[in-house]
C-alpha positions as CSV (number, residue, x, y, z in Angstrom):
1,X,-14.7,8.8,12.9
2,X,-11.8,9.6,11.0
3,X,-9.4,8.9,13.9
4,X,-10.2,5.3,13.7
5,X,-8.5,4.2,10.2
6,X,-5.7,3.5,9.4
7,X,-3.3,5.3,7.3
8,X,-2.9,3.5,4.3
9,X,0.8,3.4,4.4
10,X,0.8,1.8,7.5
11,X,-1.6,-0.9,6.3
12,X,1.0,-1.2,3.1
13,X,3.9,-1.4,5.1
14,X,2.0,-4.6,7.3
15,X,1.0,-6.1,4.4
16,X,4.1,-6.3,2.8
17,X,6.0,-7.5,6.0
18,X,3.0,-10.7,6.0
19,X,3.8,-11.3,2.5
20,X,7.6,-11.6,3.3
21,X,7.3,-13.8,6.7
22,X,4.7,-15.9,4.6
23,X,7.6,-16.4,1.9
24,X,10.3,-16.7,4.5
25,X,8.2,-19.4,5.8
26,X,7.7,-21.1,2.2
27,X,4.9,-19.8,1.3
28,X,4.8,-16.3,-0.8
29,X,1.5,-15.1,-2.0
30,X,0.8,-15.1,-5.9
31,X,1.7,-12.1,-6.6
32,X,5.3,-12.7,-5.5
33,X,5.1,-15.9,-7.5
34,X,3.7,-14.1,-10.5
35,X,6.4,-10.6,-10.5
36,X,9.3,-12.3,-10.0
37,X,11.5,-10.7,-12.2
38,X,10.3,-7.3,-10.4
39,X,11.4,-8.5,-6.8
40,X,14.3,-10.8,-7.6
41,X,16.4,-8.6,-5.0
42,X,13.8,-9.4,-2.5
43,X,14.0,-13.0,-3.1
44,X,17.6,-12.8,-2.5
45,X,17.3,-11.7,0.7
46,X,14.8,-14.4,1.5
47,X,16.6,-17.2,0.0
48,X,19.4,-15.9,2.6
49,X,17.0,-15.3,5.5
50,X,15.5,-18.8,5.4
51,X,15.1,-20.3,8.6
Protein backbone atom coordinates (compact mmCIF):
# COMPACT_ATOMS: atom_id res chain seq x y z
CA UNK A 1 0.00 0.00 0.00
CA UNK A 2 2.70 2.19 0.74
CA UNK A 3 3.99 2.16 -2.86
CA UNK A 4 1.05 3.94 -4.01
CA UNK A 5 1.61 7.67 -2.38
CA UNK A 6 3.31 10.05 -3.26
CA UNK A 7 6.32 11.47 -1.71
CA UNK A 8 5.44 14.54 -0.27
CA UNK A 9 8.16 16.53 -1.91
CA UNK A 10 7.12 15.56 -5.15
CA UNK A 11 3.51 16.69 -4.45
CA UNK A 12 5.26 20.14 -3.04
CA UNK A 13 7.35 20.62 -5.89
CA UNK A 14 3.78 20.19 -8.26
CA UNK A 15 2.05 22.35 -6.29
CA UNK A 16 4.32 25.06 -6.33
CA UNK A 17 4.87 24.81 -10.22
CA UNK A 18 0.55 25.21 -10.40
CA UNK A 19 0.78 28.03 -8.23
CA UNK A 20 3.43 29.75 -10.53
CA UNK A 21 1.75 28.87 -14.12
CA UNK A 22 -1.60 30.07 -12.36
CA UNK A 23 0.29 33.46 -11.62
CA UNK A 24 2.08 33.44 -14.87
CA UNK A 25 -1.30 33.30 -16.29
CA UNK A 26 -2.75 36.15 -13.97
CA UNK A 27 -4.02 34.47 -11.54
CA UNK A 28 -1.75 33.60 -8.32
CA UNK A 29 -3.44 31.88 -5.43
CA UNK A 30 -3.94 33.87 -2.04
CA UNK A 31 -1.21 32.98 -0.47
CA UNK A 32 1.07 34.52 -3.09
CA UNK A 33 -1.18 37.65 -2.87
CA UNK A 34 -1.04 37.58 0.83
CA UNK A 35 3.32 36.84 1.43
CA UNK A 36 4.36 39.07 -0.98
CA UNK A 37 7.10 40.64 0.65
CA UNK A 38 8.40 36.80 1.22
CA UNK A 39 8.45 35.99 -2.67
CA UNK A 40 9.14 39.36 -4.18
CA UNK A 41 12.05 37.50 -6.17
CA UNK A 42 9.55 35.11 -7.47
CA UNK A 43 7.37 37.79 -8.73
CA UNK A 44 10.24 39.21 -10.51
CA UNK A 45 10.64 36.42 -12.47
CA UNK A 46 7.01 36.21 -13.28
CA UNK A 47 6.57 39.79 -14.11
CA UNK A 48 9.48 38.86 -16.65
CA UNK A 49 8.05 35.52 -17.72
CA UNK A 50 4.58 36.91 -18.62
CA UNK A 51 3.30 35.69 -21.71
Amino acid sequence: MEDEYIESDLASNALGAIEILAALQGSPGKELLNNRSNTGDLYDWINTHKG
